[in-house]
C-alpha positions in Angstrom: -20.2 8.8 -23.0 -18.0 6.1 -21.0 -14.5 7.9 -19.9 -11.0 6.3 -20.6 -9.5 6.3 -17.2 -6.0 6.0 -19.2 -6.6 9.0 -21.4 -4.8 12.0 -20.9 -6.9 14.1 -18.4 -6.5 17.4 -15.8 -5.2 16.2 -12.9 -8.6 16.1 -10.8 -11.0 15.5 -13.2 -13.8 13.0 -11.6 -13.8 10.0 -14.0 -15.7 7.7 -12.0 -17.8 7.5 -8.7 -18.8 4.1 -7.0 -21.8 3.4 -4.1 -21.2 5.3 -1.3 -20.4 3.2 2.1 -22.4 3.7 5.2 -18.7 3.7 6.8 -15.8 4.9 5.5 -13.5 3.4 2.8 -10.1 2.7 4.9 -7.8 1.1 2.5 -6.7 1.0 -1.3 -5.0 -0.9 -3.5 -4.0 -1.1 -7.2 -3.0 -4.3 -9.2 0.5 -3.0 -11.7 -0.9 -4.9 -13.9 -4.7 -4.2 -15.9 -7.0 -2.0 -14.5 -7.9 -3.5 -11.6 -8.3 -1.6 -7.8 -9.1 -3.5 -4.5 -11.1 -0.8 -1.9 -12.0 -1.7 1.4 -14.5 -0.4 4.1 -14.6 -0.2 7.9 -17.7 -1.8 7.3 -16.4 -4.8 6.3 -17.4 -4.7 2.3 -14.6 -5.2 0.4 -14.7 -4.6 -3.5 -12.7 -5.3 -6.7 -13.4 -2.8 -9.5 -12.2 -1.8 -13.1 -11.4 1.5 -13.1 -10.9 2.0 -16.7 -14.7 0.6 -17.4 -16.1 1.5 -14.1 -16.9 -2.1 -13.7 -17.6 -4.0 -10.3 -15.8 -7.5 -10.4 -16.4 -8.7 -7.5 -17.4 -8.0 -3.7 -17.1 -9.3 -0.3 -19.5 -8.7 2.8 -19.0 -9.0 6.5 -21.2 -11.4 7.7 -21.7 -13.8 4.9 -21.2 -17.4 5.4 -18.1 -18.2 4.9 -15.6 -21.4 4.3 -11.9 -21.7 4.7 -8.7 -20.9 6.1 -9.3 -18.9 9.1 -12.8 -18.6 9.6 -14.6 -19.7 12.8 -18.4 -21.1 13.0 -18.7 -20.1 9.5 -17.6 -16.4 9.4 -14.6 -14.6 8.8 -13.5 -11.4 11.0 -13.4 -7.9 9.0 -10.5 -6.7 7.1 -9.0 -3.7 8.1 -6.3 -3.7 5.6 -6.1 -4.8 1.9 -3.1 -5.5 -0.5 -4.0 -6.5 -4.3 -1.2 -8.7 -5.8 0.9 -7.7 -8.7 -0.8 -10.7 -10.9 -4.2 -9.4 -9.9 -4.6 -13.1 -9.0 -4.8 -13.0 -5.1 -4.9 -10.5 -2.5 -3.9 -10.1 1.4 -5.8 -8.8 3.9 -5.0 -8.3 8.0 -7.5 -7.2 11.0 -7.9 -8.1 14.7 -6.8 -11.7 14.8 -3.5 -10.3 13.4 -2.9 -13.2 11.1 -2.9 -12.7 7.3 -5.1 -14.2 5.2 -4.6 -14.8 1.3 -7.6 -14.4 -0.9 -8.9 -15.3 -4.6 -9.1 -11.8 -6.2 -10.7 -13.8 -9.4 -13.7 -11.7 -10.8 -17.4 -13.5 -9.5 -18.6 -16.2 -11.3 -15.3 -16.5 -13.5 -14.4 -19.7 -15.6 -11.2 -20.5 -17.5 -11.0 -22.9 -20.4 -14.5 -24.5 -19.2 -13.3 -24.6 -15.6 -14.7 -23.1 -13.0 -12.4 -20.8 -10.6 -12.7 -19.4 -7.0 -14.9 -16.9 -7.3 -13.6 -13.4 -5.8 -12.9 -13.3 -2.2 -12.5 -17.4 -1.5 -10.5 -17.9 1.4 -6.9 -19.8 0.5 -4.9 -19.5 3.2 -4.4 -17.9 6.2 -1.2 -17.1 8.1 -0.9 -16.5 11.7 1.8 -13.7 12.9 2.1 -15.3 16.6 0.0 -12.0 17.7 -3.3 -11.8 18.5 -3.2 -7.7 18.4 -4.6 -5.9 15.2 -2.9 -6.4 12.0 -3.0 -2.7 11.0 -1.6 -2.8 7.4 -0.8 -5.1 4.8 1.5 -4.9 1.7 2.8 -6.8 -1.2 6.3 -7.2 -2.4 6.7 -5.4 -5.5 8.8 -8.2 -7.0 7.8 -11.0 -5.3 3.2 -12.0 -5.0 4.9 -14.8 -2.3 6.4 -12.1 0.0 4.3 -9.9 2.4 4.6 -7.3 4.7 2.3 -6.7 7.5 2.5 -4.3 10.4 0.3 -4.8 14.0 -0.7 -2.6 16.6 2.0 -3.6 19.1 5.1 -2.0 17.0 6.2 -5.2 14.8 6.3 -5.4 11.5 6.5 -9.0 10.0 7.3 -10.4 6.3 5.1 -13.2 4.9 6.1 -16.1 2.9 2.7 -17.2 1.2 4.1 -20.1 -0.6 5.3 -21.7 3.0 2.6 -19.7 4.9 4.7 -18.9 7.7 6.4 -15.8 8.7 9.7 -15.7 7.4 10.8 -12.0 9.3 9.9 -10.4 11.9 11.1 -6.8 13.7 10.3 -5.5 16.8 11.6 -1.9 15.7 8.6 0.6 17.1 7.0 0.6 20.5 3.7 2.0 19.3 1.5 0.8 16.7 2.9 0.7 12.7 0.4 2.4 10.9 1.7 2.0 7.1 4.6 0.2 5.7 6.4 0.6 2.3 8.7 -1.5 0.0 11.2 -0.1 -1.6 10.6 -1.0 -6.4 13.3 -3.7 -6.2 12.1 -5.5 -3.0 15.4 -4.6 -0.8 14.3 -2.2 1.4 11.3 -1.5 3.8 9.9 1.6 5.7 7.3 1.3 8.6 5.7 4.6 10.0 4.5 4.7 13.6 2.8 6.5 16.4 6.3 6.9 17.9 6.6 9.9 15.3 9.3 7.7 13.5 10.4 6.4 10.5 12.2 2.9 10.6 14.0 1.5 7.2 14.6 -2.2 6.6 16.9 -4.5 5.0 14.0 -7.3 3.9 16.8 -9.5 3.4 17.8 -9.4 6.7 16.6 -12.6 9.3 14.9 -12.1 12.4 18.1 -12.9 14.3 19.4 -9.0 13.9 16.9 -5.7 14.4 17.3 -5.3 10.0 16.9 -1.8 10.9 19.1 0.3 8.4 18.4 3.8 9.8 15.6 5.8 12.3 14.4 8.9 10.6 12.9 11.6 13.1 11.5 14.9 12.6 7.8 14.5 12.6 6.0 15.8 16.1 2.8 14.0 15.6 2.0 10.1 15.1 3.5 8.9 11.1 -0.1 7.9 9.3 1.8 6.8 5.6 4.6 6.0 4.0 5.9 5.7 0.7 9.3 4.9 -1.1 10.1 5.9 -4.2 9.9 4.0 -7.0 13.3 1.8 -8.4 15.4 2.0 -5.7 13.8 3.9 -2.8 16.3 7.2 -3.3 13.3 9.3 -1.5 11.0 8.8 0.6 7.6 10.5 1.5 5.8 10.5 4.5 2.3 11.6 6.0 1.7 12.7 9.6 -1.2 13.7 11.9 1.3 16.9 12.6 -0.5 18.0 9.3 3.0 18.2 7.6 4.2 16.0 4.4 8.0 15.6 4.9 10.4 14.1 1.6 13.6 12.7 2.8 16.4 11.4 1.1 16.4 8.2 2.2 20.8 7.7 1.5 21.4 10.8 3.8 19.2 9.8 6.0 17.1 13.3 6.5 14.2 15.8 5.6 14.8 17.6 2.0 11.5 19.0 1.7 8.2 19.6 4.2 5.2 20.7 2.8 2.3 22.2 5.1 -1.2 21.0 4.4 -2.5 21.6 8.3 -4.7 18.7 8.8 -3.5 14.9 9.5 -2.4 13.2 6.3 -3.4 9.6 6.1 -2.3 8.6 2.3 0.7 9.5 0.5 1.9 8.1 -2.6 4.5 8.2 -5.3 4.0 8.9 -9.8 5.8 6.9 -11.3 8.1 8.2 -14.2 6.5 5.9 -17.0 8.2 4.9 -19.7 10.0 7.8 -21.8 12.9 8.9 -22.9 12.4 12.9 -23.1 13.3 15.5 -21.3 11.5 15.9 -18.3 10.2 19.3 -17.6 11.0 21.3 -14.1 14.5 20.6 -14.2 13.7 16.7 -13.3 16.2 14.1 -14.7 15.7 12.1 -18.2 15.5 8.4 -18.5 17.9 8.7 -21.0 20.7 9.0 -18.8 20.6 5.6 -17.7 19.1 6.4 -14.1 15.5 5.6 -13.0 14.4 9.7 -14.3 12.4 11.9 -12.1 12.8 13.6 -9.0 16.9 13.1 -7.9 16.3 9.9 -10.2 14.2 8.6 -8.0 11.5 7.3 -10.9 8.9 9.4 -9.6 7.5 12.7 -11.5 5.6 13.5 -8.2 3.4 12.4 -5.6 -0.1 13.0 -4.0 -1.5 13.3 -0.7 -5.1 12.9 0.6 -5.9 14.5 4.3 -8.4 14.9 6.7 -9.7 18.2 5.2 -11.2 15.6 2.3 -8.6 16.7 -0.5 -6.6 14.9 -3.1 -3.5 16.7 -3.5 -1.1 16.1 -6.5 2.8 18.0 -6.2 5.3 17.7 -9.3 7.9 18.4 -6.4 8.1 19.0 -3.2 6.1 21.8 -2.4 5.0 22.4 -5.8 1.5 21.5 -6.2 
């Protein structure tokens, strides 16, 4: 019997498992809109799948022949990173050339109204940094498919302007590679994580004329793997660290208000959203009814999860509460 991947379920229950990779999967992404996740692998396959049907829409190979933006004799470099739009539409990737390119995430073989469109993975752009050092992650604006953040192996993180295809900011904030970046629900804010065991916040509507850096958060003693701001307004904050620790920090006062202890490196963190209610939440947590974003310090999250080295998804309704 097929599973609804929306219905209410244990948290942890498998719902749905697809074809193993020789290598493993490296980054993940999900569309706010439908069903739709973006995975890629450090074997250069990179696949589009409906996780409410368990569908595959679409995959791209390494070592096809390619056409388009960015490809040389015919072939395209790897992605290392992978960033589904909010339209489902498009998505970004980065890797070694450290340029961003745009993508058709159109399902293969797809037609609209008798026409024919790009079928998924069709190179439509693709936007140099200046840098020719890995591109290590790459991220959509929440509120904006034209804007994109990308972060590079030499410390700077960059925003995207798709529509212009040209970078529009830049920051040379770390001096060690930016493993994960961050926007903040309204498109304001931005948080980079780095090797330098710190945490760097961004005013995106900043120019590359000043450093945009709002605040330095420290604490970690290990490299920073992933970051994550709340959703709304980016009250809280949750970061992931090869120092085996999961640290929550209210991002306004500019410190740690919770660590959780796992023990091995933590390379994914990520918020649950609130949803859309206006009950009580349970635990103490604020309502939605009171005008605020609900959830955690009205942050609009309920929770958040973690996955680690030690191969475990890891879902906490507050900090330390798993």
């Amino acid at each position: 019997m097929d599973v609804d991947a929306t219905a209410a379920v244990q948290p942890g229950t498998r719902l749905r498992t697809w074809p193993a990779q020789p290598l493993a999967w490296v980054s993940l992404s999900v569309a706010s809109n439908g069903h739709r996740a973006l995975v890629n692998s450090i074997a250069g396959m990179t696949m589009l799948v409906d996780y409410a049907t368990g569908d595959i829409l679409g995959t791209k190979q390494i070592g096809e022949k390619q056409s388009g933006p960015g490809t040389t004799d015919g072939y395209a470099e790897p992605a290392w990173s992978v960033s589904l739009s909010s339209s489902g539409t498009t998505y970004a990737s980065t890797g070694g050339s450290g340029s961003v390119t745009i993508h058709s995430a159109n399902p293969s073989n797809s037609a609209k109204d008798g026409m024919e469109q790009d079928a998924f993975g069709t190179r439509i752009a693709d936007i140099p940094t200046g840098r020719v050092k890995f591109g290590l992650f790459v991220d959509h604006c929440p509120t904006d498919d034209n804007r994109i953040a990308m972060s590079s192996e030499t410390g700077q993180v960059f925003i995207v302007d798709v529509e212009k295809q040209e970078v529009s900011v830049s920051w040379a904030t770390h001096a060690m590679p930016v493993r994960s970046v961050g926007w903040s629900g309204d498109g304001n804010l931005i948080m980079s994580a780095s090797d330098d065991k710190r945490l760097v916040l961004h005013d995106s509507r900043t120019s590359s004329t000043s450093s945009g850096a709002v605040a330095h958060l420290t604490g970690h003693t290990q490299p920073i793997l992933s970051v994550a701001l709340s959703p709304g307004d980016g009250r809280l904050a949750l970061s992931g660290s090869r120092d085996g620790t999961v640290r929550i920090w209210d991002v306004g006062m500019r410190k740690a208000v919770g660590v959780v202890r796992e023990g091995r490196p933590i390379w994914g963190v990520g918020w649950r959203p609130v949803g859309n209610t206006n009950s009580n939440m349970e635990d103490g947590l604020n309502s939605t009814a009171s005008g605020g974003f609900g959830g955690i310090g009205g942050s609009g999250a309920m929770g958040f999860v973690t996955g680690g080295e030690d191969g475990i998804v890891r879902w906490y309704r507050g900090a330390g509460m798993v």
